[in-house]
C-alpha positions, 0 to 999 in steps of 0.5 A, spaced: 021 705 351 018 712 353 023 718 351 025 714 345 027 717 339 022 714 333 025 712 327 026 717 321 022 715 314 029 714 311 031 710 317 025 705 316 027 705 309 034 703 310 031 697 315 027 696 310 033 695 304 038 691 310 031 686 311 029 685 303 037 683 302 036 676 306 028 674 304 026 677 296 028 676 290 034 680 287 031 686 283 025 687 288 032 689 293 033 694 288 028 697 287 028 697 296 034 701 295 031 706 290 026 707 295 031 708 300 035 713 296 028 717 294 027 718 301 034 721 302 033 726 297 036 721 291 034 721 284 034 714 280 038 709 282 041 704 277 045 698 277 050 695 272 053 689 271 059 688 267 058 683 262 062 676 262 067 679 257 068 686 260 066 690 254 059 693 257 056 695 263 049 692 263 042 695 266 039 691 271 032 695 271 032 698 264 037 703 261 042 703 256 047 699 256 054 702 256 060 701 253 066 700 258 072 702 254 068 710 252 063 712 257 064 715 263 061 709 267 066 705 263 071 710 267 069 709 274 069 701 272 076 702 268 079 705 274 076 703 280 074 711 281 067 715 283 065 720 277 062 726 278 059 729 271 052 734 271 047 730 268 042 735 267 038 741 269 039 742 277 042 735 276 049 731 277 050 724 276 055 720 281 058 713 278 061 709 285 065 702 283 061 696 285 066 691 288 067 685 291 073 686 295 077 687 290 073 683 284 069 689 279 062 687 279 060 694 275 057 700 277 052 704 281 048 709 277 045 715 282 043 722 280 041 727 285 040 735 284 046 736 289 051 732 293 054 735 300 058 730 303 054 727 308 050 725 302 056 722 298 057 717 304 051 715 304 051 714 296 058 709 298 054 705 304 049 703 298 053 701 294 058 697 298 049 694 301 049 692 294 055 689 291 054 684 298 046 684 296 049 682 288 055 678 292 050 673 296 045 672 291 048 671 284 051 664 286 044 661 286 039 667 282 039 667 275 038 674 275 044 676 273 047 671 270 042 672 264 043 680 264 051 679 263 051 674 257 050 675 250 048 668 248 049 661 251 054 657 253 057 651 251 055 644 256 063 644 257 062 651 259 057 652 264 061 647 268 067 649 268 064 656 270 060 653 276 067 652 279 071 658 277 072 663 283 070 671 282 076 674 276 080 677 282 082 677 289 086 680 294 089 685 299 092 691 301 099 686 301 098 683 294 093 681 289 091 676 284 087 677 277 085 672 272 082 672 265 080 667 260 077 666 252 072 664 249 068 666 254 062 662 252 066 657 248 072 654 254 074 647 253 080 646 258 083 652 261 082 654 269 084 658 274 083 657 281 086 662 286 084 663 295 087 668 300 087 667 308 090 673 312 099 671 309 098 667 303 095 668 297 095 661 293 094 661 285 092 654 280 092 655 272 090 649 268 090 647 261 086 640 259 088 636 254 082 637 248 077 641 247 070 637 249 066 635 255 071 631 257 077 637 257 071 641 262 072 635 266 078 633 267 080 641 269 075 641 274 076 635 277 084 638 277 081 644 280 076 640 285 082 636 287 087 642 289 081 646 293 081 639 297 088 639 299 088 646 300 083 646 305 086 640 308 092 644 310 096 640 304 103 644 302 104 645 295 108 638 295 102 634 298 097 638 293 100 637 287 099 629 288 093 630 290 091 632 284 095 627 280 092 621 284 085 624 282 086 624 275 089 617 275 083 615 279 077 617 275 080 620 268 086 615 267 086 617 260 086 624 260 091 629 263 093 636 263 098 641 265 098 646 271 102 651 275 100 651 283 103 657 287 103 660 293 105 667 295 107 669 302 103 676 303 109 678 309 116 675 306 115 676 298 117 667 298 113 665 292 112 658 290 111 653 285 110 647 282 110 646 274 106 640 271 108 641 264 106 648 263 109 654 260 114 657 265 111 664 269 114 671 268 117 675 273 115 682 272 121 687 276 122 695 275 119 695 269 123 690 265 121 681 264 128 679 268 129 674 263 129 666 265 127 668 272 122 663 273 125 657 268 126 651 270 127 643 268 121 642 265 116 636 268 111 632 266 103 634 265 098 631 271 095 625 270 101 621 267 104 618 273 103 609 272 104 611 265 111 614 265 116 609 269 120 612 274 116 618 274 121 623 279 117 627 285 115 633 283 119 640 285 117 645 289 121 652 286 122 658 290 124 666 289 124 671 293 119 677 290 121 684 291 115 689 292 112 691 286 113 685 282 109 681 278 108 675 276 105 672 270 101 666 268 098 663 263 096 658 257 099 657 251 094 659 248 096 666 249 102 667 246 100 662 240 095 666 238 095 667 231 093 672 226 090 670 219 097 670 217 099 666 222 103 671 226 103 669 233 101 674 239 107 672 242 111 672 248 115 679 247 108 683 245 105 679 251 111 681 256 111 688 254 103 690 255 103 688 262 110 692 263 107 698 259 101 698 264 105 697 270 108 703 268 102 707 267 100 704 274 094 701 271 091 696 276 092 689 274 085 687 273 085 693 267 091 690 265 089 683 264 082 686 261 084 690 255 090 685 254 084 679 253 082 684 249 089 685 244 089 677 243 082 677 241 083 682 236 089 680 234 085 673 232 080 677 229 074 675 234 076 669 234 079 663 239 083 658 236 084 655 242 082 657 250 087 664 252 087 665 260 092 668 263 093 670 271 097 675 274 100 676 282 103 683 284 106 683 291 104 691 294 107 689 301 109 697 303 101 698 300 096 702 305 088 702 304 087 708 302 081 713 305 074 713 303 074 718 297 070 724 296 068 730 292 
Protein backbone atom coordinates (compact mmCIF):
# COMPACT_ATOMS: atom_id res chain seq x y z
CA UNK A 1 0.00 0.00 0.00
CA UNK A 2 1.37 3.45 -0.94
CA UNK A 3 1.93 5.64 2.58
CA UNK A 4 2.73 2.40 4.30
CA UNK A 5 5.46 2.50 6.95
CA UNK A 6 8.21 -0.23 5.81
CA UNK A 7 9.30 -2.74 8.55
CA UNK A 8 12.42 -1.82 10.67
CA UNK A 9 15.22 -4.44 10.44
CA UNK A 10 14.53 -5.50 13.72
CA UNK A 11 10.72 -6.03 12.98
CA UNK A 12 11.99 -8.35 10.08
CA UNK A 13 14.05 -10.04 12.43
CA UNK A 14 11.21 -10.68 14.90
CA UNK A 15 9.37 -12.02 11.93
CA UNK A 16 11.80 -13.86 11.11
CA UNK A 17 12.33 -15.76 14.78
CA UNK A 18 8.09 -16.21 15.10
CA UNK A 19 8.58 -17.82 11.57
CA UNK A 20 11.80 -20.48 12.40
CA UNK A 21 9.49 -21.35 15.30
CA UNK A 22 7.21 -23.54 13.22
CA UNK A 23 9.58 -24.74 10.46
CA UNK A 24 13.48 -25.11 11.75
CA UNK A 25 15.44 -27.28 13.72
CA UNK A 26 15.56 -26.17 17.82
CA UNK A 27 19.03 -24.35 17.75
CA UNK A 28 18.87 -22.97 14.45
CA UNK A 29 15.49 -20.60 16.50
CA UNK A 30 18.00 -19.82 18.76
CA UNK A 31 20.51 -18.50 16.88
CA UNK A 32 17.19 -16.43 15.32
CA UNK A 33 16.82 -15.01 18.16
CA UNK A 34 20.39 -13.95 18.65
CA UNK A 35 20.23 -12.23 15.65
CA UNK A 36 16.80 -10.61 16.60
CA UNK A 37 18.56 -9.48 19.87
CA UNK A 38 21.81 -8.18 18.04
CA UNK A 39 19.40 -5.81 16.10
CA UNK A 40 17.64 -4.57 19.17
CA UNK A 41 20.99 -3.76 20.70
CA UNK A 42 21.51 -7.08 22.81
CA UNK A 43 24.60 -8.66 23.13
CA UNK A 44 24.82 -12.62 23.61
CA UNK A 45 21.90 -14.38 24.17
CA UNK A 46 21.87 -17.90 25.58
CA UNK A 47 19.63 -20.54 26.90
CA UNK A 48 19.74 -22.90 29.67
CA UNK A 49 18.08 -25.72 30.51
CA UNK A 50 17.87 -27.20 33.89
CA UNK A 51 19.14 -30.68 34.06
CA UNK A 52 16.69 -33.71 34.74
CA UNK A 53 17.54 -33.76 38.52
CA UNK A 54 17.56 -29.88 38.91
CA UNK A 55 21.09 -29.50 40.27
CA UNK A 56 22.52 -27.60 36.89
CA UNK A 57 21.65 -25.22 34.50
CA UNK A 58 22.73 -26.52 30.88
CA UNK A 59 23.72 -24.52 27.77
CA UNK A 60 22.05 -25.23 24.76
CA UNK A 61 24.86 -23.10 22.12
CA UNK A 62 28.17 -23.62 24.25
CA UNK A 63 29.06 -21.97 27.83
CA UNK A 64 29.60 -23.23 31.31
CA UNK A 65 27.25 -25.18 32.87
CA UNK A 66 25.96 -23.70 35.86
CA UNK A 67 25.28 -25.05 39.43
CA UNK A 68 21.79 -24.12 40.42
CA UNK A 69 21.95 -24.23 43.96
CA UNK A 70 25.34 -21.08 44.19
CA UNK A 71 25.19 -18.99 40.67
CA UNK A 72 23.22 -16.30 39.98
CA UNK A 73 21.32 -18.09 37.06
CA UNK A 74 20.86 -20.57 39.67
CA UNK A 75 18.93 -17.82 41.68
CA UNK A 76 16.92 -16.55 38.94
CA UNK A 77 15.81 -20.52 38.56
CA UNK A 78 15.34 -21.04 42.52
CA UNK A 79 12.99 -18.06 42.68
CA UNK A 80 11.31 -17.68 39.46
CA UNK A 81 12.91 -14.08 39.65
CA UNK A 82 15.18 -11.66 36.86
CA UNK A 83 18.83 -11.08 38.03
CA UNK A 84 20.49 -8.26 37.14
CA UNK A 85 24.38 -8.23 37.77
CA UNK A 86 27.33 -5.96 36.07
CA UNK A 87 28.78 -8.58 33.66
CA UNK A 88 31.83 -6.48 32.60
CA UNK A 89 33.02 -3.19 31.31
CA UNK A 90 30.02 -1.07 30.01
CA UNK A 91 28.06 -4.60 30.23
CA UNK A 92 25.21 -6.16 32.39
CA UNK A 93 23.90 -9.57 32.40
CA UNK A 94 20.08 -9.90 32.70
CA UNK A 95 19.02 -13.71 33.73
CA UNK A 96 14.93 -14.08 32.90
CA UNK A 97 13.14 -17.26 34.25
CA UNK A 98 12.08 -19.77 31.38
CA UNK A 99 8.82 -21.39 32.03
CA UNK A 100 6.12 -23.20 30.96
CA UNK A 101 3.10 -21.63 32.49
CA UNK A 102 4.02 -22.59 35.99
CA UNK A 103 6.79 -25.66 35.04
CA UNK A 104 10.50 -24.18 35.24
CA UNK A 105 12.48 -24.93 32.23
CA UNK A 106 15.61 -23.03 33.21
CA UNK A 107 17.02 -19.65 32.21
CA UNK A 108 17.48 -16.88 29.73
CA UNK A 109 20.98 -15.42 29.61
CA UNK A 110 21.32 -11.82 27.97
CA UNK A 111 24.02 -9.42 28.31
CA UNK A 112 23.65 -5.95 26.97
CA UNK A 113 25.46 -2.53 27.75
CA UNK A 114 22.44 -0.78 29.32
CA UNK A 115 18.91 -1.79 29.99
CA UNK A 116 16.00 0.97 29.99
CA UNK A 117 12.54 -0.40 30.20
CA UNK A 118 11.20 -0.61 26.85
CA UNK A 119 14.59 -2.83 26.22
CA UNK A 120 13.49 -5.22 29.44
CA UNK A 121 10.14 -5.76 28.00
CA UNK A 122 11.49 -6.86 25.04
CA UNK A 123 14.06 -9.20 27.02
CA UNK A 124 10.81 -10.83 28.60
CA UNK A 125 8.84 -11.12 25.31
CA UNK A 126 12.21 -13.44 24.09
CA UNK A 127 11.96 -15.29 26.68
CA UNK A 128 8.27 -16.06 26.88
CA UNK A 129 8.95 -16.53 22.54
CA UNK A 130 11.47 -19.14 23.71
CA UNK A 131 10.09 -21.07 26.34
CA UNK A 132 6.76 -21.87 23.83
CA UNK A 133 9.64 -22.53 21.18
CA UNK A 134 11.22 -25.11 23.92
CA UNK A 135 7.50 -26.16 25.07
CA UNK A 136 6.55 -27.21 21.19
CA UNK A 137 9.68 -28.81 20.07
CA UNK A 138 11.18 -30.92 22.97
CA UNK A 139 7.90 -33.60 22.86
CA UNK A 140 9.33 -34.67 19.31
CA UNK A 141 13.11 -33.08 19.13
CA UNK A 142 15.94 -34.79 20.93
CA UNK A 143 17.62 -31.78 20.93
CA UNK A 144 17.09 -31.08 24.69
CA UNK A 145 16.62 -34.18 26.00
CA UNK A 146 20.33 -34.90 25.16
CA UNK A 147 21.79 -31.72 26.62
CA UNK A 148 19.76 -32.30 30.25
CA UNK A 149 20.75 -35.76 30.96
CA UNK A 150 24.22 -36.95 32.41
CA UNK A 151 23.76 -40.41 31.21
CA UNK A 152 21.04 -42.87 30.05
CA UNK A 153 18.18 -44.25 31.14
CA UNK A 154 17.18 -47.53 32.06
CA UNK A 155 14.55 -49.20 29.10
CA UNK A 156 11.61 -49.12 32.29
CA UNK A 157 12.67 -45.78 32.50
CA UNK A 158 12.18 -43.95 29.14
CA UNK A 159 8.79 -45.45 29.05
CA UNK A 160 7.67 -44.17 32.01
CA UNK A 161 9.07 -40.99 31.25
CA UNK A 162 7.31 -40.70 27.80
CA UNK A 163 3.98 -40.20 29.83
CA UNK A 164 5.07 -38.29 32.49
CA UNK A 165 3.21 -34.66 32.32
CA UNK A 166 5.71 -31.38 32.86
CA UNK A 167 6.93 -31.31 37.13
CA UNK A 168 4.42 -28.61 37.64
CA UNK A 169 1.14 -27.19 36.62
CA UNK A 170 -1.27 -24.48 37.86
CA UNK A 171 -2.95 -21.27 38.20
CA UNK A 172 -3.16 -18.20 40.16
CA UNK A 173 -5.82 -20.20 42.48
CA UNK A 174 -3.78 -23.57 43.25
CA UNK A 175 -0.64 -25.37 41.96
CA UNK A 176 0.24 -28.80 41.61
CA UNK A 177 4.15 -29.99 41.77
CA UNK A 178 5.89 -33.14 41.67
CA UNK A 179 9.12 -35.10 41.73
CA UNK A 180 10.54 -38.33 41.67
CA UNK A 181 14.17 -40.43 42.11
CA UNK A 182 16.19 -42.04 40.68
CA UNK A 183 15.72 -40.28 37.97
CA UNK A 184 17.74 -42.25 35.35
CA UNK A 185 16.72 -45.39 37.30
CA UNK A 186 12.69 -45.47 37.98
CA UNK A 187 10.78 -48.75 38.40
CA UNK A 188 7.24 -48.03 39.19
CA UNK A 189 6.56 -44.41 40.57
CA UNK A 190 4.39 -42.26 38.54
CA UNK A 191 2.60 -38.73 38.68
CA UNK A 192 0.04 -37.56 36.37
CA UNK A 193 -1.79 -34.48 37.11
CA UNK A 194 -4.02 -31.80 34.68
CA UNK A 195 -5.99 -28.62 35.13
CA UNK A 196 -9.04 -27.19 33.43
CA UNK A 197 -10.23 -23.60 34.55
CA UNK A 198 -11.96 -25.05 38.68
CA UNK A 199 -10.33 -28.11 38.85
CA UNK A 200 -7.19 -29.16 39.29
CA UNK A 201 -6.72 -33.40 39.23
CA UNK A 202 -3.85 -35.13 40.66
CA UNK A 203 -2.71 -39.17 40.22
CA UNK A 204 0.46 -40.88 42.51
CA UNK A 205 1.43 -44.29 41.55
CA UNK A 206 3.75 -46.91 43.11
CA UNK A 207 3.90 -50.23 40.99
CA UNK A 208 4.85 -53.43 42.41
CA UNK A 209 8.54 -54.24 41.56
CA UNK A 210 11.30 -52.63 40.10
CA UNK A 211 11.52 -54.40 36.31
CA UNK A 212 10.08 -53.45 32.96
CA UNK A 213 6.99 -54.83 34.05
CA UNK A 214 6.53 -52.24 37.20
CA UNK A 215 7.25 -49.34 34.35
CA UNK A 216 4.39 -51.00 32.66
CA UNK A 217 1.86 -51.51 34.83
CA UNK A 218 2.28 -47.64 36.23
CA UNK A 219 1.44 -46.67 32.82
CA UNK A 220 -1.13 -48.50 32.01
CA UNK A 221 -2.49 -47.35 35.47
CA UNK A 222 -1.78 -43.77 34.24
CA UNK A 223 -2.84 -44.25 30.58
CA UNK A 224 -6.17 -45.38 32.20
CA UNK A 225 -7.00 -42.74 34.38
CA UNK A 226 -6.07 -39.89 31.66
CA UNK A 227 -8.65 -41.91 29.70
CA UNK A 228 -11.61 -41.57 32.02
CA UNK A 229 -10.90 -38.17 32.96
CA UNK A 230 -11.04 -36.99 29.51
CA UNK A 231 -14.45 -38.99 29.26
CA UNK A 232 -15.82 -36.92 31.96
CA UNK A 233 -15.59 -39.75 34.63
CA UNK A 234 -15.81 -38.72 38.51
CA UNK A 235 -13.44 -39.83 40.77
CA UNK A 236 -15.58 -43.23 41.46
CA UNK A 237 -15.73 -44.02 37.59
CA UNK A 238 -11.96 -43.30 37.08
CA UNK A 239 -10.66 -45.25 40.01
CA UNK A 240 -12.47 -48.34 38.39
CA UNK A 241 -11.35 -47.88 35.40
CA UNK A 242 -8.13 -48.14 36.18
CA UNK A 243 -8.85 -51.11 38.05
CA UNK A 244 -10.43 -53.20 35.17
CA UNK A 245 -7.67 -52.04 33.12
CA UNK A 246 -5.12 -53.61 35.24
CA UNK A 247 -7.17 -56.77 35.78
CA UNK A 248 -7.55 -56.91 31.87
CA UNK A 249 -4.19 -56.79 30.43
CA UNK A 250 -1.82 -57.32 33.61
CA UNK A 251 -3.96 -59.72 35.76
CA UNK A 252 -0.91 -60.48 38.05
CA UNK A 253 0.39 -57.17 38.74
CA UNK A 254 -1.18 -54.35 40.80
CA UNK A 255 -0.11 -51.21 42.47
CA UNK A 256 -1.16 -48.50 44.80
CA UNK A 257 -2.34 -44.99 44.11
CA UNK A 258 -3.87 -41.88 45.29
CA UNK A 259 -6.34 -39.97 42.72
CA UNK A 260 -7.45 -36.67 43.69
CA UNK A 261 -9.29 -33.70 42.74
CA UNK A 262 -9.22 -29.98 43.69
CA UNK A 263 -12.02 -27.70 43.39
CA UNK A 264 -10.06 -24.16 42.38
CA UNK A 265 -13.20 -22.25 43.43
CA UNK A 266 -14.48 -23.92 47.00
CA UNK A 267 -11.33 -25.55 48.41
CA UNK A 268 -13.19 -29.37 48.16
CA UNK A 269 -10.34 -31.69 47.97
CA UNK A 270 -11.12 -35.34 47.01
CA UNK A 271 -9.67 -38.44 46.94
CA UNK A 272 -9.58 -41.91 46.56
CA UNK A 273 -6.92 -44.35 48.30
CA UNK A 274 -5.91 -47.54 46.66
CA UNK A 275 -3.50 -49.03 49.37
CA UNK A 276 -1.21 -46.25 49.32
CA UNK A 277 0.16 -43.99 52.32
CA UNK A 278 -2.31 -41.51 53.78
CA UNK A 279 -1.67 -37.63 52.08
CA UNK A 280 -0.98 -34.77 54.57
CA UNK A 281 -2.44 -32.03 54.97
CA UNK A 282 -0.21 -29.01 55.78
CA UNK A 283 -2.37 -25.65 57.65
CA UNK A 284 -0.79 -22.48 59.47
CA UNK A 285 2.53 -23.84 59.56
CA UNK A 286 1.90 -27.22 61.35
CA UNK A 287 0.80 -31.03 59.82
CA UNK A 288 -2.75 -31.18 61.29
CA UNK A 289 -2.37 -34.68 62.55
CA UNK A 290 -4.42 -37.61 61.28
CA UNK A 291 -6.38 -35.09 58.89
CA UNK A 292 -6.53 -37.20 55.54
CA UNK A 293 -6.19 -40.89 57.59
CA UNK A 294 -8.66 -43.09 56.46
CA UNK A 295 -9.91 -47.05 56.48
CA UNK A 296 -7.22 -48.41 54.32
CA UNK A 297 -8.32 -50.25 51.14
CA UNK A 298 -6.89 -52.54 48.92
CA UNK A 299 -4.01 -52.00 46.17
CA UNK A 300 -5.44 -51.55 42.17
CA UNK A 301 -5.28 -54.61 40.30
CA UNK A 302 -6.83 -57.16 43.07
CA UNK A 303 -10.43 -57.00 42.18
CA UNK A 304 -11.56 -60.88 41.19
CA UNK A 305 -8.73 -62.18 43.49
CA UNK A 306 -10.26 -60.63 46.79
CA UNK A 307 -13.83 -62.01 47.43
CA UNK A 308 -16.11 -59.68 48.17
CA UNK A 309 -14.02 -56.41 47.29
CA UNK A 310 -16.08 -53.33 48.75
CA UNK A 311 -16.43 -50.45 46.16
CA UNK A 312 -14.03 -47.86 46.82
CA UNK A 313 -14.44 -44.73 48.71
CA UNK A 314 -14.48 -41.21 47.70
CA UNK A 315 -13.27 -38.95 50.87
CA UNK A 316 -13.58 -35.06 51.10
CA UNK A 317 -12.35 -32.25 53.36
CA UNK A 318 -12.63 -28.74 52.96
CA UNK A 319 -8.92 -26.95 52.11
CA UNK A 320 -8.66 -23.36 53.65
CA UNK A 321 -6.54 -20.87 51.69
CA UNK A 322 -2.96 -21.68 51.71
CA UNK A 323 -3.01 -24.97 52.73
CA UNK A 324 -1.06 -27.77 51.34
CA UNK A 325 -1.51 -31.21 50.61
CA UNK A 326 1.32 -33.77 50.38
CA UNK A 327 1.73 -37.07 48.37
CA UNK A 328 4.01 -39.30 48.34
CA UNK A 329 5.65 -42.93 48.13
CA UNK A 330 7.17 -44.95 50.41
CA UNK A 331 9.93 -44.77 49.36
CA UNK A 332 10.07 -41.26 50.79
CA UNK A 333 9.86 -41.83 54.32
CA UNK A 334 11.81 -45.14 54.40
CA UNK A 335 14.57 -43.77 52.78
CA UNK A 336 17.51 -45.20 54.80
CA UNK A 337 20.86 -44.03 55.77
CA UNK A 338 23.96 -46.48 56.02
CA UNK A 339 22.98 -47.04 59.38
CA UNK A 340 19.52 -47.68 58.61
CA UNK A 341 17.94 -44.81 59.97
CA UNK A 342 14.93 -43.51 57.89
CA UNK A 343 14.36 -40.17 56.31
CA UNK A 344 11.01 -40.41 58.04
CA UNK A 345 7.69 -38.66 58.13
CA UNK A 346 8.58 -35.99 60.83
CA UNK A 347 11.70 -34.92 59.06
CA UNK A 348 9.55 -35.25 55.76
CA UNK A 349 6.59 -32.93 57.18
CA UNK A 350 8.70 -30.47 58.88
CA UNK A 351 10.89 -29.26 55.57
CA UNK A 352 7.71 -28.37 53.71
CA UNK A 353 6.40 -26.80 56.86
CA UNK A 354 9.88 -24.74 57.34
CA UNK A 355 9.89 -23.64 53.43
CA UNK A 356 6.09 -22.58 53.49
CA UNK A 357 6.94 -20.61 56.00
CA UNK A 358 10.00 -18.83 54.38
CA UNK A 359 7.25 -18.66 51.44
CA UNK A 360 9.46 -20.84 49.08
CA UNK A 361 7.19 -21.61 46.22
CA UNK A 362 6.57 -25.18 46.18
CA UNK A 363 8.53 -26.32 43.29
CA UNK A 364 11.76 -25.11 45.08
CA UNK A 365 10.68 -26.89 47.96
CA UNK A 366 9.85 -30.39 46.51
CA UNK A 367 13.46 -29.96 44.68
CA UNK A 368 15.88 -29.20 47.35
CA UNK A 369 13.59 -31.66 49.52
CA UNK A 370 14.45 -34.72 46.72
CA UNK A 371 17.59 -33.46 47.17
CA UNK A 372 17.68 -34.16 51.21
CA UNK A 373 16.49 -37.76 50.58
CA UNK A 374 19.12 -38.54 48.21
CA UNK A 375 21.92 -37.06 50.29
CA UNK A 376 20.47 -38.52 53.39
CA UNK A 377 20.73 -42.27 51.25
CA UNK A 378 24.34 -41.26 50.32
CA UNK A 379 23.56 -40.82 46.53
CA UNK A 380 21.85 -43.51 46.20
CA UNK A 381 18.12 -44.95 45.74
CA UNK A 382 17.02 -48.09 47.25
CA UNK A 383 13.81 -47.76 46.12
CA UNK A 384 11.98 -45.00 43.80
CA UNK A 385 11.25 -41.81 45.96
CA UNK A 386 8.31 -39.45 44.48
CA UNK A 387 6.42 -36.89 46.11
CA UNK A 388 3.64 -34.19 44.75
CA UNK A 389 2.44 -31.39 46.58
CA UNK A 390 -1.17 -29.25 45.96
CA UNK A 391 -1.36 -25.78 47.43
CA UNK A 392 -4.57 -23.99 47.21
CA UNK A 393 -3.97 -19.93 46.83
CA UNK A 394 -7.60 -18.79 45.91
CA UNK A 395 -7.15 -14.99 47.53
CA UNK A 396 -3.92 -15.02 45.16
CA UNK A 397 -3.60 -12.59 42.25
CA UNK A 398 -1.04 -12.81 39.00
CA UNK A 399 1.40 -10.41 39.90
CA UNK A 400 2.74 -7.41 37.40
CA UNK A 401 5.17 -7.71 34.99
CA UNK A 402 8.50 -7.19 37.11
CA UNK A 403 10.82 -4.75 36.18
CA UNK A 404 14.39 -2.99 36.79
Amino acid sequence: MDGATPLSESELLFEELVRSVHACEPIEVLEAADRYGRAIGLGKITVHLVDLQQHLLVPLTGGPILDIATTVAGEAYRYDALRLVEGGAEELSLWLPLKDGADRMGVLHIRTPSLDEPTLRRCQTLAALLALVITSKRAYSDTYVRRTRARSVRLRTEMLRAFLPPRTLGTARGVSTAVLEPAYELGGDAFDHSVTRDELHVVILDAMGHDLASGLTASVAMAGARGARRNGADLSQLTDSVEQALVTWLPERFCTAVFATLNLADGLFSWSNCGHPAPLLIRDGSLVDGAMCRTPELPLGLDGLVPNTPPRTVHRIRLEPGDRVLLYTDGVTEAHDREGRMFGLERFADFVIRAAAAEEPPPETLRRLIHSIRDHQGESFTDDATIMLVEWTPERRVPPPRSV
